[in-house]
C-alpha positions as CSV (number, residue, x, y, z in Angstrom):
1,X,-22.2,-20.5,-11.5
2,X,-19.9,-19.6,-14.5
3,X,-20.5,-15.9,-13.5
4,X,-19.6,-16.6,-9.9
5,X,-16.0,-18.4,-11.2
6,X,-15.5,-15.5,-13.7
7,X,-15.9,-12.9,-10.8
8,X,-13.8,-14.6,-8.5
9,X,-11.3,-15.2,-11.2
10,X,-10.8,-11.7,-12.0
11,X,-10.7,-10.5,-8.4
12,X,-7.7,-12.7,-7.9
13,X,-5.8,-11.6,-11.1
14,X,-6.7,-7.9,-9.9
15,X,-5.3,-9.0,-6.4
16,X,-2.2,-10.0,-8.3
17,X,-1.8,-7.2,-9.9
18,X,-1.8,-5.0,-6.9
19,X,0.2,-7.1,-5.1
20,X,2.4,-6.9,-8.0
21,X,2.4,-3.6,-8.5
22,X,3.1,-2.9,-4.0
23,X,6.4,-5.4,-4.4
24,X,7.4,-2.8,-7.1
25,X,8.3,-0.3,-4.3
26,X,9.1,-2.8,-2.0
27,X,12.1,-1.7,0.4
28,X,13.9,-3.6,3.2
29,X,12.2,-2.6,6.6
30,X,9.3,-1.6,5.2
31,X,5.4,-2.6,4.7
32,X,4.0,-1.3,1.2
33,X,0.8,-1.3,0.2
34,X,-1.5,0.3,-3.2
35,X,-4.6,1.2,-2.1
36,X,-6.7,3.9,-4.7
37,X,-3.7,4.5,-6.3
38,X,-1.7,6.0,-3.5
39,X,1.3,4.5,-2.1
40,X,0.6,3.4,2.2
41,X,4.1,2.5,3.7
42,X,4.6,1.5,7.2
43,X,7.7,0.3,9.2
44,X,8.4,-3.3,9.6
45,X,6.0,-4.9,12.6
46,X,3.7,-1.9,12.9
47,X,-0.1,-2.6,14.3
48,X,-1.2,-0.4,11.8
49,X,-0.6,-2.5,9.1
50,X,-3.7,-4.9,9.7
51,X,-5.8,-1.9,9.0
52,X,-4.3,-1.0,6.1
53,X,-3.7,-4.5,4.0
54,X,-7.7,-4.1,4.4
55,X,-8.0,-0.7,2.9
56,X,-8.7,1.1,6.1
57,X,-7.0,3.8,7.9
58,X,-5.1,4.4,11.1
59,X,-6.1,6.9,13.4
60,X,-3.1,9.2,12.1
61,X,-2.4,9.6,8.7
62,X,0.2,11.9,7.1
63,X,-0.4,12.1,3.3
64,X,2.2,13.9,0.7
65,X,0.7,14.4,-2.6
66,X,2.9,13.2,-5.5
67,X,5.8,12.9,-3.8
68,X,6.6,9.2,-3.7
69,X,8.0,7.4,-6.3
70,X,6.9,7.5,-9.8
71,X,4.5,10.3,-8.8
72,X,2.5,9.0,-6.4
73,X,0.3,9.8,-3.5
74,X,2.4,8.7,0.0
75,X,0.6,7.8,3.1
76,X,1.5,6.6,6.3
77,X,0.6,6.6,10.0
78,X,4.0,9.1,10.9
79,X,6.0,11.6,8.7
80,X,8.9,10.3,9.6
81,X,8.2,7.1,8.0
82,X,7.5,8.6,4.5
83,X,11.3,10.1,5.5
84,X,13.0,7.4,6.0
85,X,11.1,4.9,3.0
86,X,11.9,7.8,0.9
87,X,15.8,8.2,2.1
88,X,16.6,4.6,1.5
């Protein structure tokens, strides 16, 4: 039982801490989300964000290799949303 609590425990602060760490590169009209260290951004309102929040992948996926912020690994269902997240 005290194993099961200490589990659960830790997957919320780790929870946190992503969530945390998304908000970081949070930006107006825009859906962020940290999944294995890469950066997922989508535009506000886009279906494809139920699939990602659980660490899945849209059909499309355009991914640019270090070239979000601080580095990372940016993925999103259109280019033209890593262009415009990136612009603003």
């Amino acid at each position: 039982m005290r194993l099961a609590a200490l589990v659960a425990g830790f997957s919320m602060l780790a929870l946190s801490a992503f969530a945390a760490d998304a908000a970081k590169y949070a930006k107006d009209g825009f859906f962020v989300h940290i999944h294995d260290g890469r950066l997922w951004v989508l535009k506000d309102g886009d279906p494809d964000i139920e699939l990602v929040s659980k660490n899945k992948e849209p059909k499309e996926v355009t991914t640019r290799i270090a070239a979000g912020p601080d580095g990372m690994t940016i993925k999103s269902n259109k280019g033209e949303v890593i262009d415009a997240y990136m612009a603003k």
